[in-house]
N, C-alpha and C positions, 0 to 999 in steps of 0.2 A: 504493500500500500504506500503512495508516495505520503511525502511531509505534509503538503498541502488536506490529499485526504483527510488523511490524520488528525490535523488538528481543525478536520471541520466534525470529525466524530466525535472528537471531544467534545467540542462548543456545543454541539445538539444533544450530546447526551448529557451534558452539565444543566443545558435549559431547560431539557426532560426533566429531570431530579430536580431543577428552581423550583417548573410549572407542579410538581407533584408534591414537593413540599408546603408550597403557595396554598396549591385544595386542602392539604389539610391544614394549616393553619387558619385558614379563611372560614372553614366551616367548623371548628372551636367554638363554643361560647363560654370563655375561663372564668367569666366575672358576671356580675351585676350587670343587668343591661346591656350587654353582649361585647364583643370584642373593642368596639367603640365605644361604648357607654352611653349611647343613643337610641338601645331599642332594635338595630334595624340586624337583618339577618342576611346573608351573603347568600344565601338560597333563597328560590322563588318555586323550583318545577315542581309538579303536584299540583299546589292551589291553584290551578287555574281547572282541574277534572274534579271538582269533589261529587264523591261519590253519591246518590241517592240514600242509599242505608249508614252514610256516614263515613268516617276513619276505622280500618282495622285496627281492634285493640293485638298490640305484640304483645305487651305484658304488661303486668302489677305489683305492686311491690308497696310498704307499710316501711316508712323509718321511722317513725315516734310523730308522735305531735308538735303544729310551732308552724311558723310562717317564714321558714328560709325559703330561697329559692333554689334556683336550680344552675348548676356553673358545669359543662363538659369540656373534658379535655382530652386527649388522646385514647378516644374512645370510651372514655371511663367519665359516668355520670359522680357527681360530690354532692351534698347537702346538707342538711341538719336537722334532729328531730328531739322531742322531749320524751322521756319512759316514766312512769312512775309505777311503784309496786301495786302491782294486783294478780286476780289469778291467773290471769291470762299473758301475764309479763313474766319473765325471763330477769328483774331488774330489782333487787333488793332494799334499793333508795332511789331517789330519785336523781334524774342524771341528761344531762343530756348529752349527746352522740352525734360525732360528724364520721359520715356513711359514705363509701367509696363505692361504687356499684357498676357492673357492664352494661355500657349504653345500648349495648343491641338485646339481650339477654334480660337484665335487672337481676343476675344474680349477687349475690353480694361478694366483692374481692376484699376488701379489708373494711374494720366499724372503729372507734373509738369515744370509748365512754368515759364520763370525768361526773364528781360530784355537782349540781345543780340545782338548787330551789327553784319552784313553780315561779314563781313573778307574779306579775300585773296577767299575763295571759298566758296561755300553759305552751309553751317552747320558744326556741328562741328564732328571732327576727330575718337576721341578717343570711345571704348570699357566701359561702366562700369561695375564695378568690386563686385563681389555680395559674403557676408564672413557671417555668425553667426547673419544672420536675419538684414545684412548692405548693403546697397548700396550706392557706392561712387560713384562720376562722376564728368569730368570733361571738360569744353567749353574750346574752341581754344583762348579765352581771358584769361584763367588762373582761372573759377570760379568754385570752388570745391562747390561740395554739399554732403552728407551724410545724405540717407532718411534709415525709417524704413522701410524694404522691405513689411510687411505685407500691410502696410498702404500706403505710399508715404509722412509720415511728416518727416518735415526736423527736421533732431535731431543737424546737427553741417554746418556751412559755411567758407571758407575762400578764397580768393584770390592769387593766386603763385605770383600775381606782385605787389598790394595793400598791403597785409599781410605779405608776405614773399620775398619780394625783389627779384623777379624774373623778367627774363627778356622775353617780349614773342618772340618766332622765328619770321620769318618773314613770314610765312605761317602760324602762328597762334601753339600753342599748338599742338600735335599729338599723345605724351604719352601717351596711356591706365594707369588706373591707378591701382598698386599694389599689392594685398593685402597679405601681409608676415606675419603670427603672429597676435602681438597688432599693427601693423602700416601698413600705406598705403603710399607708395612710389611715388613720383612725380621726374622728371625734371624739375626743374625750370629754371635752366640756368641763373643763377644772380652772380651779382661777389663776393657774399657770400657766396653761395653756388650753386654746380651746382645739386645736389640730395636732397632731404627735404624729413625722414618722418615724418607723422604725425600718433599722437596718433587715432588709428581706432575708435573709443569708442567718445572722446571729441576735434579732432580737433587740439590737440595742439602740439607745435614741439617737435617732439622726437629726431632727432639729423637731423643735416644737413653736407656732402659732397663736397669737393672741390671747385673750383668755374668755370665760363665759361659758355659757350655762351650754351644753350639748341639745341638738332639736333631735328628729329621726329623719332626717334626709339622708343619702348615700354619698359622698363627694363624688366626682368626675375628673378625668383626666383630658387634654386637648392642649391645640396650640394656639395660644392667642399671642399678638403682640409680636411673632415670630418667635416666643418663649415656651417650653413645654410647662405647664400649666396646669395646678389642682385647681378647681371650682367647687364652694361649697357652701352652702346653704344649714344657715344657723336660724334660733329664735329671733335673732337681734338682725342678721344682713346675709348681705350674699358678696363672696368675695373673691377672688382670685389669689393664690400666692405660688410662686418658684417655683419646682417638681425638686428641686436638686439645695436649692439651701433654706425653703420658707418664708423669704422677705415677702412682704405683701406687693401685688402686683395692680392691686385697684380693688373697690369699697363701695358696696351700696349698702346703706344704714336703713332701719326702721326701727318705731315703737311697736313693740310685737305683745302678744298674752304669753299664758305661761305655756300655752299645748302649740305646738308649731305643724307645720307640713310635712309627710312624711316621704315626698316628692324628690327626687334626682333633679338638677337642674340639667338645662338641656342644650348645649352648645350648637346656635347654627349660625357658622361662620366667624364673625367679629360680635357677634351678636349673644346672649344668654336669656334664655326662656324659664324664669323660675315662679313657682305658685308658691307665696307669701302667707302665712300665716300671721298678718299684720292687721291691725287694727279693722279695716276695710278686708282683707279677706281676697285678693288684688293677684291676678296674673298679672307680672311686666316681665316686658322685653327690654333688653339693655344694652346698649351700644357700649362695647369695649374700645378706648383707642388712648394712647399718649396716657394709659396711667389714670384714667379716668372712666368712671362708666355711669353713661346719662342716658333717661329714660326716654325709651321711644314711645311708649304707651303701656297703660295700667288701667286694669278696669277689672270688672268681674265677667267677662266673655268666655275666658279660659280657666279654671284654678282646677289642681287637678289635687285631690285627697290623698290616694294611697301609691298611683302606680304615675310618671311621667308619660307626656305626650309622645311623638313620635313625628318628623318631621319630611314630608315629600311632595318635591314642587313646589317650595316655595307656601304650604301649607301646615297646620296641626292638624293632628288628628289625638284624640284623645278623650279620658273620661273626666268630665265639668262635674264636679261636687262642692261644694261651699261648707259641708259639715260627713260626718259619717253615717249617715242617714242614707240607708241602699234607695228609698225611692224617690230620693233630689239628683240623683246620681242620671247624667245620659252621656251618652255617644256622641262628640261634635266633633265637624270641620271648621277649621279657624283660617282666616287668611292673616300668614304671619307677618303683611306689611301692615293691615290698613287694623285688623284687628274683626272682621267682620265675621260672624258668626255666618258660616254656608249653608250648615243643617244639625240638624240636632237627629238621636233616636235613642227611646226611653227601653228601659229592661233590661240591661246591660249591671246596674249594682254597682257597688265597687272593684268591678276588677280590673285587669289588665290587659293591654294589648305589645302586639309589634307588630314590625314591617318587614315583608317579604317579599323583594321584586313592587311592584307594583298593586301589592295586595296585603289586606290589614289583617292579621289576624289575631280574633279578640279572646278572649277565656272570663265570661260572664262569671261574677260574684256566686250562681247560682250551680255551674259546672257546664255551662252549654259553651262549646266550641263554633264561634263561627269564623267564616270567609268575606271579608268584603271587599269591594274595589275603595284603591285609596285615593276617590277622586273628589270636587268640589263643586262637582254637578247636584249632586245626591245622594243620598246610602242606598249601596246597590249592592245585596246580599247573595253570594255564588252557593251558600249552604250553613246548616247548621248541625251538629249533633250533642247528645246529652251525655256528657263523658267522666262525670265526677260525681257527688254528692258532697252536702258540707259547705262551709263555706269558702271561696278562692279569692283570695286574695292577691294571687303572683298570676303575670304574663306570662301564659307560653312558651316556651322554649324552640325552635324549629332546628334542629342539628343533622345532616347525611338522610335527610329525608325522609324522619322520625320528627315528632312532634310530640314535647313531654307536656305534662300539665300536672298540679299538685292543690291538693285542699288542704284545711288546717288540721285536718287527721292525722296527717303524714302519710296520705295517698295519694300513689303519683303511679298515672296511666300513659304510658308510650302505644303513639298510636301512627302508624304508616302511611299514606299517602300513592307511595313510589317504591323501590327497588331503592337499597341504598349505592352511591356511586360517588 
């Protein structure tokens, strides 16, 4: 084979192995709100044939009680659930457990249980966050763990309120946690600091963040300002600061109550979409630039309760709640310049949705899975099915052409579409 050949087999089978690398990192969802932290999913095919009798159930699977969500990463679904002794439990106290599970299968590959008290509501909140063969996670008491994803040993532990001077909400911790870089970003809410990272690797503090009370929003990572960038959303403001040393990068203040929004903020562009738990009760949109971030509009069209918007073409899509009250709760299109409400549709509750391709897919408060187009014409609904019971609190997951969903039981139904590829 001459030289030339040669190193054009190289080049094509280097770009082979890029492009095969690429798909599967693309269709990951490591974290909170998906590889972006916007919601929106690298797959679309499937939802545009949903079936007449619905999604194929592939399996089911029980990990404790509690309102994590759902994080997959090389093929292995994570989460977290509550146990407490009865006869029907396996569990002598009360504990909760972050559950490593086969995304195609739901058999269980490794569990890990630690002591736990019930809370404000029976398991714990948060997403964990899965980065470079790590899995962090963290209980509505403040107890950080960091396991080797292959395995489920614990490489680092620490406590937001024992170790780091945090303070817990009064519903317990709710931030997903982080993963930016070499660190993992928490909320503490202590009057030391109200943002702590920690070294991802060994646990230890990497720099910490203003001080003040902790809300339940999840921070976000992006790039603003040409600067890679935490976004997060407290009782008191929504703020920007460094990924790499924590200085503040710009500040939006308010008079807030004491129960805040339990909402992701939602990065589009130069621009941040966050539902306020302030006085008025206020979606704004907020122009970032030069260190500054000034309001483009605030109103009550958009405020989203428990799960963030989603954003395509230049629109929202999302569930409009002003309290926790499942039937104030509806389905709206928002147009993200002007602020104009497209259309609304009621029965939806508090849950969640994302974005897939061109198509929304929502996971009603009540367990019905639907399909809709994600336009601003009008709600235009491809299917529904009844896939859950209980209540749902968390978006969808869409992963290899599986689509997970989870109630506050700690039932979670994988359900098919396609052929995985």
């Amino acid at each position: 084979m001459s030289k030339r050949r040669c190193t054009f087999a190289l080049c094509a089978g280097l770009l082979a192995a890029f492009l095969v690398w690429r798909s599967a990192r693309a269709a990951d969802w490591p974290q909170f709100r998906g590889p972006n932290h916007d919601g929106v999913s690298a797959e679309d095919g499937g939802l545009e044939k949903w079936p007449d009798h619905g999604p194929k159930v592939l399996w089911k699977a029980n990990v404790g009680q509690g309102y994590s969500g759902i994080a997959i990463s090389g093929g292995r679904l994570f989460t977290m659930g509550h146990r407490k002794p009865g006869a029907a439990s396996s569990v002598a106290e009360e504990v909760d457990q972050v559950c490593c599970l086969d995304a195609a299968t739901g058999a269980e590959v490794w569990k890990h249980s630690y002591l736990c008290p019930v809370g404000s509501y029976y398991g714990p909140f948060t997403t964990p966050a899965v980065d470079a063969g790590l899995v962090i996670s963290l209980s509505q008491f403040g107890q950080l763990h960091c396991f080797e994803q292959s395995s489920g040993k614990v490489l680092w532990h620490q406590n937001l309120v024992d170790d780091l001077h945090g303070k817990k909400p009064y519903y317990g911790y709710a931030c997903s946690p982080l993963i930016v870089g070499d660190v993992a970003v928490f909320e503490a809410g202590g009057p030391e600091a109200s943002l702590v990272a920690l070294d991802k690797h060994t646990g230890r503090l990497a720099w910490q963040y203003g001080k003040g009370e902790a809300g339940y929003s999840s921070a976000v990572s992006c790039k603003l300002d040409g600067k890679s960038c935490v976004v997060a959303l407290t009782p008191a403001a929504a703020f920007g600061v460094d990924a790499v040393t924590g200085q503040e990068m710009w500040r939006h203040s308010w008079k807030a109550p004491p129960q805040s929004s339990a909402t992701a903020p939602l990065v589009c562009g130069q621009r941040v979409f966050v539902s306020a738990s302030n006085e008025k009760k206020t979606g704004i949109l907020l122009e970032v630039a030069g260190g500054k971030a000034s309001v483009v509009w605030q109103n009550q069209n958009m405020m989203n309760y428990f799960n963030a918007s989603v954003l395509h073409n230049g629109h929202l899509y999302g569930i409009h709640s002003l309290d926790h009250i499942s039937k104030n709760s509806t389905l709206r299109c928002l147009d993200l310049q002007t602020a104009e409400v497209k259309w609304e549709k009621a029965g939806v509750g508090l849950g969640g949705l994302i974005l897939a391709g061109t198509r929304l897919l929502i996971l009603s408060e009540a367990g019905e899975l639907l399909v809709a187009e994600a336009t601003p014409e009008a709600y235009k609904e491809l299917g529904r099915a009844k896939v859950l019971d209980g209540s749902c609190w968390n978006a969808p997951v869409l992963c290899e052409g599986r689509i997970y969903c989870r109630n506050h039981r700690g039932d979670i139904v994988c359900l098919v579409l396609r052929d995985a590829r």
